[in-house]
C-alpha positions in Angstrom: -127.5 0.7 -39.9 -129.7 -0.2 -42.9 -132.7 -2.3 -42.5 -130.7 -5.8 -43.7 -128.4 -5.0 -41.0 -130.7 -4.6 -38.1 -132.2 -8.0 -39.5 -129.1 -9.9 -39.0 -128.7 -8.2 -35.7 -132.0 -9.2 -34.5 -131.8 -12.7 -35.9 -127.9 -13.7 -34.8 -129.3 -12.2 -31.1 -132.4 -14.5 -31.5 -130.6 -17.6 -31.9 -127.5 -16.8 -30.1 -125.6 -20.3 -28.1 -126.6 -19.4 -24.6 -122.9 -19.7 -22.8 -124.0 -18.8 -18.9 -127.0 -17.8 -17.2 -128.5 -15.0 -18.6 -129.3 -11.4 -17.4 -132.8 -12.8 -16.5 -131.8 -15.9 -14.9 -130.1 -14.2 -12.4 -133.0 -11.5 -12.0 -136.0 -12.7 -12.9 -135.9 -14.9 -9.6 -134.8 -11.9 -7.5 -136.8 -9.0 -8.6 -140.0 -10.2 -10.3 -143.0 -10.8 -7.6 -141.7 -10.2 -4.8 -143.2 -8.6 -1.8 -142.0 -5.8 0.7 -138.6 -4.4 0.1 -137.8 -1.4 -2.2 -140.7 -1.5 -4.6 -138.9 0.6 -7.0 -136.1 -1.6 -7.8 -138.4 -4.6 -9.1 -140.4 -1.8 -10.9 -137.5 -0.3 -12.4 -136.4 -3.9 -13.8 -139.8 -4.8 -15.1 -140.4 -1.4 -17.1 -136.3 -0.6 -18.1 -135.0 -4.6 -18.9 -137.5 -6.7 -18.5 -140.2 -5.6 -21.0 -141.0 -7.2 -24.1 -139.1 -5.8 -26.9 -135.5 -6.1 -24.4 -136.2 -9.7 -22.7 -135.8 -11.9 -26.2 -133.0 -9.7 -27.6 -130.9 -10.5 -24.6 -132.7 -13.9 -23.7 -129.8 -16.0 -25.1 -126.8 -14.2 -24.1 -124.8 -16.1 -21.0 -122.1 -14.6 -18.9 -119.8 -17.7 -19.0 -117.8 -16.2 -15.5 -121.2 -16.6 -13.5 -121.2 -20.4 -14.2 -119.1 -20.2 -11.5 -121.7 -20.6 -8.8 -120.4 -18.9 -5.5 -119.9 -16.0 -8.2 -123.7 -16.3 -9.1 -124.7 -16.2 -6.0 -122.7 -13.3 -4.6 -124.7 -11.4 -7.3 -128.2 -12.4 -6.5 -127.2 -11.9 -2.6 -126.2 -8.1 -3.5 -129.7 -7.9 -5.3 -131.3 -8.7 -2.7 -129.5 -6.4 -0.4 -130.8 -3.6 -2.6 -134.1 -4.9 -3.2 -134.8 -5.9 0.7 -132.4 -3.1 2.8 -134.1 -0.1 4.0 -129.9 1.5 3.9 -128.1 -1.3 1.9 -124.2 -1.1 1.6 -124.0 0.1 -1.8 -120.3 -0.6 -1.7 -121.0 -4.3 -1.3 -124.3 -4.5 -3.0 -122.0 -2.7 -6.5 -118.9 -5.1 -5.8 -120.1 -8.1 -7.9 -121.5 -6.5 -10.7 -118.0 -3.7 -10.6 -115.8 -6.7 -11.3 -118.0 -7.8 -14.0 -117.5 -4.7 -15.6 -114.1 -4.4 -16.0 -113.4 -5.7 -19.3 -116.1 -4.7 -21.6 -114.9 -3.5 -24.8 -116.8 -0.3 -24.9 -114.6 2.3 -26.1 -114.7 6.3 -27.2 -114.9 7.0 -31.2 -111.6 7.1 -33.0 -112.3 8.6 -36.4 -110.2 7.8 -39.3 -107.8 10.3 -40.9 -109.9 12.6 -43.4 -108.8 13.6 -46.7 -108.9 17.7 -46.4 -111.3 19.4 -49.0 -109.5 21.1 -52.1 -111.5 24.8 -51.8 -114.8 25.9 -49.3 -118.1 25.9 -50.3 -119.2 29.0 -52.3 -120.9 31.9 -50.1 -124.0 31.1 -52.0 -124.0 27.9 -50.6 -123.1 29.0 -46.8 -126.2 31.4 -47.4 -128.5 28.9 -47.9 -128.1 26.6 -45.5 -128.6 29.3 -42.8 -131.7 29.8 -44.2 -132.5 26.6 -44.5 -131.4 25.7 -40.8 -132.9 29.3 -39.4 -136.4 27.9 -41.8 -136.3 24.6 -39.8 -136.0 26.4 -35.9 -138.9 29.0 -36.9 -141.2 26.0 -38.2 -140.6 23.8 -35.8 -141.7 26.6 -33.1 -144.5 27.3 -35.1 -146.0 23.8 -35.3 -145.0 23.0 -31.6 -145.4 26.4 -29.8 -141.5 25.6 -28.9 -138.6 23.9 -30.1 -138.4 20.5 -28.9 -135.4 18.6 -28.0 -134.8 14.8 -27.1 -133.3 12.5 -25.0 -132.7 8.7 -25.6 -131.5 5.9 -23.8 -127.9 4.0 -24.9 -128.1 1.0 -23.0 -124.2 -0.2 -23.6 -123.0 2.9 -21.7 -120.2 5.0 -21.7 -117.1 4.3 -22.2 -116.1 6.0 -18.5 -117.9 4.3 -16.8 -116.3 1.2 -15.4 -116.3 -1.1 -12.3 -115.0 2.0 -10.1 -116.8 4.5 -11.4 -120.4 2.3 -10.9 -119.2 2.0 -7.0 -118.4 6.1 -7.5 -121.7 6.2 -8.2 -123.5 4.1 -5.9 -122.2 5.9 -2.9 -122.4 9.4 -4.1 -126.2 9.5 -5.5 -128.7 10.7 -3.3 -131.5 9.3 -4.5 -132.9 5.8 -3.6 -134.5 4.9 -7.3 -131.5 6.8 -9.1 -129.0 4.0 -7.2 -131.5 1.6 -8.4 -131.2 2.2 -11.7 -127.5 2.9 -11.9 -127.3 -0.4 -10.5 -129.7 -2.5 -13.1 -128.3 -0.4 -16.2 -124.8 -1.5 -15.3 -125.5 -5.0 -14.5 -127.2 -5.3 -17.7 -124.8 -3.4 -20.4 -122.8 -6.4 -19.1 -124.7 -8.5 -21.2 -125.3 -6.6 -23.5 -122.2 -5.8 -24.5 -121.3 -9.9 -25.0 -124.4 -10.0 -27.1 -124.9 -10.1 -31.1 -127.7 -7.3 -29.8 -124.9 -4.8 -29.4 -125.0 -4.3 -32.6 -128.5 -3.3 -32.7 -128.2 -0.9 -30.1 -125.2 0.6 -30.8 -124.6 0.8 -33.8 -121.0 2.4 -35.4 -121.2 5.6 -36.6 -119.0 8.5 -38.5 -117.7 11.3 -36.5 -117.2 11.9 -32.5 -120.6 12.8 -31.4 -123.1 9.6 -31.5 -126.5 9.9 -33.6 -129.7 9.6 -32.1 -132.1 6.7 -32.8 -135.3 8.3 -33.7 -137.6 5.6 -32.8 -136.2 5.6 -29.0 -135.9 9.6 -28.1 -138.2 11.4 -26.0 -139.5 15.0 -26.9 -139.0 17.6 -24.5 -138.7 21.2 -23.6 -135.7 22.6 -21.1 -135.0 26.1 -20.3 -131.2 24.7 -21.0 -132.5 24.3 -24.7 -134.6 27.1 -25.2 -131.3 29.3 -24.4 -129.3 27.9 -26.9 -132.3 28.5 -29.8 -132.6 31.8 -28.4 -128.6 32.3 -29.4 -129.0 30.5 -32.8 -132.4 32.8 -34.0 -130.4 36.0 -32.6 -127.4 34.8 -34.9 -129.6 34.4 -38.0 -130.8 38.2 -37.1 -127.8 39.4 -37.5 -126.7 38.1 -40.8 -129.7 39.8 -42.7 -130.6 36.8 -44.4 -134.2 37.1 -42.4 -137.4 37.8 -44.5 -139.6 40.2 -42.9 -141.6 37.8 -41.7 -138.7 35.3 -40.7 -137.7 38.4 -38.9 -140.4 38.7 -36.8 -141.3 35.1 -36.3 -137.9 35.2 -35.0 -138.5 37.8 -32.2 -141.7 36.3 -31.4 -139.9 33.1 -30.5 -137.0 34.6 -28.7 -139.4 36.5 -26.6 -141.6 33.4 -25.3 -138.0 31.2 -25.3 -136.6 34.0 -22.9 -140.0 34.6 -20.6 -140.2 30.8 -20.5 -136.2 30.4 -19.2 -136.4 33.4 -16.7 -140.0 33.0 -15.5 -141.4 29.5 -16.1 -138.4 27.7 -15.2 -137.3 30.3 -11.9 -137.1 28.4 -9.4 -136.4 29.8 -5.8 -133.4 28.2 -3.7 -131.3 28.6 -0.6 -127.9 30.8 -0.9 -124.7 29.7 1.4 -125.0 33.0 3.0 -129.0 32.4 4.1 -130.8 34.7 1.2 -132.9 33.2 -0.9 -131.8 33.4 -4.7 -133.6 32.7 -8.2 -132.3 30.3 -10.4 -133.4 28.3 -13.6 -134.1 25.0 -13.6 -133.8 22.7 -16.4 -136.9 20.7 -16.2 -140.0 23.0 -15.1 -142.8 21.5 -13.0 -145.1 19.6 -15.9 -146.8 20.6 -18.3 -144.0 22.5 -19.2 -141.6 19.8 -20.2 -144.3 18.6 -22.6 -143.4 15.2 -22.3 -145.9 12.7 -23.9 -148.2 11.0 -21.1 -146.8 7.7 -22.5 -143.1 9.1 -21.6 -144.2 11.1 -18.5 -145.7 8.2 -17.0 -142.4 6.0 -17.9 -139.8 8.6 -16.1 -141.9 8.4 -13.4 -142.1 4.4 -13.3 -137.9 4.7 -14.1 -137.6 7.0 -11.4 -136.7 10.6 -12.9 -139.1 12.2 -10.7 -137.3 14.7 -8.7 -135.2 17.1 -10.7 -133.3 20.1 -9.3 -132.0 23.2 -10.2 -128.4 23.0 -11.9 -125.7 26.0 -12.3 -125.1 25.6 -15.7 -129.1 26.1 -17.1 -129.0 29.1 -14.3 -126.0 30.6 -16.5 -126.8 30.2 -20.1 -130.8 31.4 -19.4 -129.1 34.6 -17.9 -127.0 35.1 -20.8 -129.7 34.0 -23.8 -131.9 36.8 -21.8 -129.0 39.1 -21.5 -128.2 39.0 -25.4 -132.0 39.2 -26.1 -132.1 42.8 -24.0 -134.1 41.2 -21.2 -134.6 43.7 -18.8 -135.7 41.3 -16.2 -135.1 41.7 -12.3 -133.9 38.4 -12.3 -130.8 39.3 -14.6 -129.8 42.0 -11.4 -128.8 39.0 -9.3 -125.0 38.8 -9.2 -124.7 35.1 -9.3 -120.7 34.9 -8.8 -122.4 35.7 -5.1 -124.4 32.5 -5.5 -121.9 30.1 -7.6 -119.5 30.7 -4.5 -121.4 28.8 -2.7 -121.1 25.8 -4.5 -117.0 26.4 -5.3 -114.5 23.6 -4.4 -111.7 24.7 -2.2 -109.0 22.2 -1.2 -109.2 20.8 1.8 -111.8 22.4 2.8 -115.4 21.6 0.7 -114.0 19.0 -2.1 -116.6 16.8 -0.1 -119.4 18.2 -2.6 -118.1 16.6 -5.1 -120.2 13.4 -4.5 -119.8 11.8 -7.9 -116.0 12.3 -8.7 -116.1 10.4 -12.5 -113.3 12.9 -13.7 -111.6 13.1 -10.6 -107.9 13.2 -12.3 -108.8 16.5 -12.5 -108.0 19.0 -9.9 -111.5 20.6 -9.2 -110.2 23.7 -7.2 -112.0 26.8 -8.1 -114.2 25.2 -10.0 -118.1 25.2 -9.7 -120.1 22.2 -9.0 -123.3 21.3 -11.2 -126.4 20.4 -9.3 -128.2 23.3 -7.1 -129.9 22.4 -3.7 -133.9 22.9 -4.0 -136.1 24.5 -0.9 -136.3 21.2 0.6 -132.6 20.3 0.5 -133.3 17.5 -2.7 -129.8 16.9 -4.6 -131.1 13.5 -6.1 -127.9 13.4 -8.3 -124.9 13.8 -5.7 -123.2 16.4 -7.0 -120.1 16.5 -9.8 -118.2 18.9 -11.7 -117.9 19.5 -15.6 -115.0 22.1 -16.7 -117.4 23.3 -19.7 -120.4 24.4 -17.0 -117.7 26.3 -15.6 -117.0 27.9 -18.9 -120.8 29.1 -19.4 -120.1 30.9 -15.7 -116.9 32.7 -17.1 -119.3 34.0 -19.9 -122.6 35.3 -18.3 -120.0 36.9 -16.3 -118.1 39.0 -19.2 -121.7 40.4 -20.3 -123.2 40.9 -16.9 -119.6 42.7 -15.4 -120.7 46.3 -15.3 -124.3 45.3 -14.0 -122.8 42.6 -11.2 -119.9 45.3 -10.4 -117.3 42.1 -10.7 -114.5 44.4 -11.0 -115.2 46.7 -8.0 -116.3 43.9 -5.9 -113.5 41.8 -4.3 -115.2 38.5 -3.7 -117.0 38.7 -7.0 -113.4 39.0 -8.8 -111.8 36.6 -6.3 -114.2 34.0 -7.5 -113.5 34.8 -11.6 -110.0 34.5 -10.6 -110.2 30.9 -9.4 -112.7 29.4 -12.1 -109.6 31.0 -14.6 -107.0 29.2 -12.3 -109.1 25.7 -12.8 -109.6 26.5 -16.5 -105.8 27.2 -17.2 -104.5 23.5 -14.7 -107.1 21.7 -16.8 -105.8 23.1 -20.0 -101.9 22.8 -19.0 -102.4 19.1 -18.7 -103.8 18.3 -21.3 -106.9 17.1 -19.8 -109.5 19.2 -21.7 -108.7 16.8 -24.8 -109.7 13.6 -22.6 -113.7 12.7 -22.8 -113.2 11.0 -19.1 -113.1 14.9 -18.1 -116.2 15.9 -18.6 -119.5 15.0 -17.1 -122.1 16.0 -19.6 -120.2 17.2 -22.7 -117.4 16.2 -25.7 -113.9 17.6 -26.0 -115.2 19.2 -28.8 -118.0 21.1 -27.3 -115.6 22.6 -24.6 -113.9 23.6 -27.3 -117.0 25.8 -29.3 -118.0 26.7 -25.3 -114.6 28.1 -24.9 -114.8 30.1 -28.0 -118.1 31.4 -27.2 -116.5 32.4 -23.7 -113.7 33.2 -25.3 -115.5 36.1 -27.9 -117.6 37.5 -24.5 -114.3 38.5 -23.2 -112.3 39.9 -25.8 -115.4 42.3 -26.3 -114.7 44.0 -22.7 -112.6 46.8 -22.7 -108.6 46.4 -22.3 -108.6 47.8 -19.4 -110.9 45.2 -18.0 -109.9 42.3 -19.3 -105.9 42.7 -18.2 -107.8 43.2 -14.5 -109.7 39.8 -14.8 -107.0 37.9 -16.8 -103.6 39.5 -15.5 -101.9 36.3 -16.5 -102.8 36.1 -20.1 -104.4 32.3 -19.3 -106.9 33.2 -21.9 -104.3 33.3 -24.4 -102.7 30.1 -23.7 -106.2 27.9 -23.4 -107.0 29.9 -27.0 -103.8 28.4 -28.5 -104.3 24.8 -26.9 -107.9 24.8 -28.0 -106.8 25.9 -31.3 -103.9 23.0 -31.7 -106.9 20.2 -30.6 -109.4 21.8 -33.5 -106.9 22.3 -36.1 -104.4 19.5 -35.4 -107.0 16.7 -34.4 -111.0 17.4 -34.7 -110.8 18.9 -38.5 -107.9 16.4 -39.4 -110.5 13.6 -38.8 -113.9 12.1 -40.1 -116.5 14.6 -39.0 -120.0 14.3 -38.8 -122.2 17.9 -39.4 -122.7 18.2 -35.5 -118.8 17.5 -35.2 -118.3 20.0 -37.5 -120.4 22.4 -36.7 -118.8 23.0 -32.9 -114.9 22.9 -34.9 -116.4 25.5 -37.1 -117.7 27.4 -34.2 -114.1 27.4 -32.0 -112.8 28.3 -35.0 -114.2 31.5 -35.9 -114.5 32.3 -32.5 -110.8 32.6 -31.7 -109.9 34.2 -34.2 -108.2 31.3 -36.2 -107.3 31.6 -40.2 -110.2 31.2 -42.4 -108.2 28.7 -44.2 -108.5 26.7 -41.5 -112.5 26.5 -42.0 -112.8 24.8 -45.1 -113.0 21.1 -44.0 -116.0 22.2 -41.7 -117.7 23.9 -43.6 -117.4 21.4 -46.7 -118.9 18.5 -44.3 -121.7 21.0 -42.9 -123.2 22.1 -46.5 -122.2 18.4 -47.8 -124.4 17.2 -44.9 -127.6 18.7 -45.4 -130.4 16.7 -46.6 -129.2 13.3 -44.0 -132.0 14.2 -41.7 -134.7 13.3 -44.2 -138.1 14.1 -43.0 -136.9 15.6 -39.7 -135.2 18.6 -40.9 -131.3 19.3 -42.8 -129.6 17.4 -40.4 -129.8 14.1 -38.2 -129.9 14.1 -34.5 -126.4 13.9 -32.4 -125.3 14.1 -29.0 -124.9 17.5 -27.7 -125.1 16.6 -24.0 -125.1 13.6 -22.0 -125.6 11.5 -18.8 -122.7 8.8 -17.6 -125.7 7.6 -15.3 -127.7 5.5 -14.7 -126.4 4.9 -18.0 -125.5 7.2 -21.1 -128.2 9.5 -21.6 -128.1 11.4 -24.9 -129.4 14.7 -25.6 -129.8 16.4 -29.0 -132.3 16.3 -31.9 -132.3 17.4 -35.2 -133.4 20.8 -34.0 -130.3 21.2 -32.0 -127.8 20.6 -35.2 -129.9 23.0 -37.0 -129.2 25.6 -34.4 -125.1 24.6 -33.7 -124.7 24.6 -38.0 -126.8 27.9 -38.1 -124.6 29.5 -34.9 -121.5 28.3 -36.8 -122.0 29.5 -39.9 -123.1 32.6 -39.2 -119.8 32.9 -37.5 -118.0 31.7 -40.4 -120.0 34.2 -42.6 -119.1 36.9 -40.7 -115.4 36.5 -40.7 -115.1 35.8 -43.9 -116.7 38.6 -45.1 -114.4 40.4 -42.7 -111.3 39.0 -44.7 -111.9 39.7 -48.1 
């Protein structure tokens, strides 16, 4: 959005016709000055909705339903059932706002047809722009002392989330202030998506995965990030592209991204069978994170303060370390022992899944996401995301020989079923449906499974028929490969978009033909992130709650183009 149309935004928003109370008639009375109570709620209110760039925005947009006023007032009565119950019934405290919910228009991106490029960019071209993205990773560790990521806030939500899926949420969170504010951010993306300020904060964009507003993103650092950099500067190794001293500024960054995943961010937590295991977490005790003090201080005042271990950073720090030659104790841990634990069997533990957002999915054998801490803290329920499970499936393939998979029953027993939830959730056809996953895009399970996907065609044969003796691997190769080719690349792409279609593709194996219209919109791209780096900032992961969380930066599409492309590189090279 250019600068005339965040004007007109900001001035249609300012002198909206107020239809209805607004978002701060019906709070305002409730949860400003009070006493006694659940302090955080009214904190919450004041720092997330009630502050002074968000109050005039959405001063003058009304509901026009609560001028009904026995509707009204069964909303303020919930509010004060959260703001004044030590327990509330979050069921009946969520109901009022849930049927509010209901019929905002918030909806996933449908991108346009795309007209397919004539002919691919020339090598030349490719080369550059690794060394370009590669340039931007090494420089931006050199003037940070790591490479930063970011999260922002989308205040209209996602489109999954619904009346059902707030009251999901309500009762399956652990944590007081994280019901609190899954319970404000819903109430007000009500408003907000009936107001001309929509526009402001949501802007449309080209592509599937959303941009990142700079002015709103927070800088930090996550052992879940500092894997993923670790991959793309081993990539850009391997091309020899790499100066000498790119080459060594390289290393030096993979070393400290690796000792800061395995021993800055171990964290030590109870097993299922009473040992006590080492897993990463994927925000370190502070100063690690580096968050600013003006953003530390705001989590905090939001309520972000506990976080836990999760099974997906655990995985890809293991297998970052593992491709970097770590030689680590840690990396001896067989964590199938571990993830079995935390594996849904029906009937019998579906339970843990607290949070069940996708839960059209059938979640046997698959692994949940959050870890419990020493003190038994799960703040965020606990849910299950197919493309975590994928990053399990992985570490696996290069850790087989060292976590004796294949001559360990249970360890084999547990591949087995992960595969068995990976192939029911292919078969359906629910891998292509956003609602299915927790914290990533259709198109990211589909780069994930072509990264899991290259980890285990390099075992032997004679190990792979033992793990896959069905050939499911096959089949989820050739449905992933219909999705890329028949709808991603058919489509308007952004570079992030792009980059993880170019990244499936030369993964599996797929025609190079098949890589031009990636590749044309990656090296066509370059230069949009302006002072930042190559490329803008888009979603690589997310939150559904308390509301839609994004997390990327232009640092992270430097690192998906550079991992793509270096893929691309190699198998066309291999083709001529």
């Amino acid at each position: 959005m250019g600068l005339h149309g965040i004007a007109g935004a900001v001035c249609r928003a300012l002198t909206a016709k107020k239809d209805g109370p607004s978002l701060y008639d019906v709070c305002d009375g409730v949860l400003l000055g009070y006493r006694g109570g659940n302090a955080h709620l009214g904190q919450f209110y004041r720092t997330a909705l009630g502050n002074p760039a968000l109050r005039p925005l959405l001063r003058r947009t009304g509901l026009p339903a609560l001028k009904d006023a026995d509707r009204l007032a069964r909303l303020r009565a919930a509010l004060i059932s959260a703001r004044d119950e030590t327990t509330p019934d979050w069921a009946a405290v969520g109901a009022p706002i849930a049927e509010l919910m209901d019929d905002i228009d918030v909806r996933h991106p449908q991108p346009p047809p795309a007209t397919a490029p004539v002919r691919a960019p020339a090598m030349a071209e490719i080369d550059q722009t690794i060394r370009t993205t590669a340039a931007h990773l090494l420089r931006s560790f050199a003037t940070n002392g790591f490479i930063p990521t970011y999260a922002a806030f989308n205040l209209l939500g996602d489109a999954d989330m619904r009346g059902r899926e707030l009251l999901m949420a309500l009762t399956g969170l652990n944590a007081r202030a994280y019901k609190n504010s899954t319970l404000l951010f819903s109430l007000a993306r009500i408003f907000i998506a009936r107001s001309p300020a929509r526009a402001l904060i949501n802007p449309p964009w080209r592509g599937i995965a959303e941009p990142m507003w700079e002015p709103v993103q927070i800088r930090h650092r996550s052992a879940y990030y500092d894997a993923f950099f670790t991959e793309a500067l081993l990539s850009f190794a391997e091309t020899g592209l790499a100066s000498v001293d790119e080459a060594a500024a390289a290393q030096r960054a993979i070393s400290d991204m690796v000792a800061f995943c395995l021993r800055t961010s171990a964290e030590e937590v109870p097993s299922h069978d009473g040992s006590i295991v080492k897993v990463i977490t994927a925000l370190a005790p502070g100063p690690h994170p580096r968050f600013s003090r003006f953003f530390a201080q705001i989590r905090q005042n939001l309520g972000f303060g506990i976080y836990v271990p999760d099974c997906d950073t655990t995985a890809c720090a293991f297998s970052a370390a593992t491709q970097a030659g770590s030689d680590d104790p840690i990396l001896d841990q067989p964590l199938l022992d571990f993830y079995r634990g935390y594996q849904v069997r029906s009937g019998a533990n579906e339970p843990v899944v607290t949070v069940p957002l996708n839960d059209h999915v059938d979640y046997d054998g698959g692994v949940v996401t959050w870890i419990d801490n020493l003190n038994g803290d799960r703040p965020y329920g606990n849910d299950l995301d197919p493309t975590l499970n994928l990053d399990i499936l992985e570490v696996t393939f290069r850790n087989l020989k060292r976590w004796k998979v294949i001559e360990t029953p249970q360890r084999l027993e547990t591949v087995h079923r992960i595969i068995a939830f990976q192939m029911n959730l292919v078969e359906s056809g629910a891998f292509r449906n956003p609602r299915s996953h927790i914290y990533y895009l259709p198109e990211l399970y589909s780069a994930y499974f072509g990264r899991c996907y290259a980890a285990f065609v390099a075992l032997p044969l004679a190990a792979q028929r033992i793990i896959d003796p069905g050939n499911v691997f096959a089949l989820i190769r050739s449905r992933v490969l219909g999705y890329v080719t028949g709808e991603l690349i058919t489509h308007e792409m952004n570079a992030f978009d792009a980059a993880l279609a170019l990244m499936a593709l030369a993964h599996l194996n797929a025609d190079v033909a098949t890589f031009t219209p990636a590749l044309h919109c990656i090296v066509h791209s370059i230069g949009e992130g302006g002072r930042n780096g190559p490329y803008n900032a888009y979603e690589w992961n997310k939150m559904k709650t308390p509301t839609r969380i994004l997390v990327g930066g232009p640092e992270v599409t430097s690192a998906f183009v550079l991992m793509a492309l270096t893929l691309a590189r190699r198998r066309m090279a291999s083709s001529e």
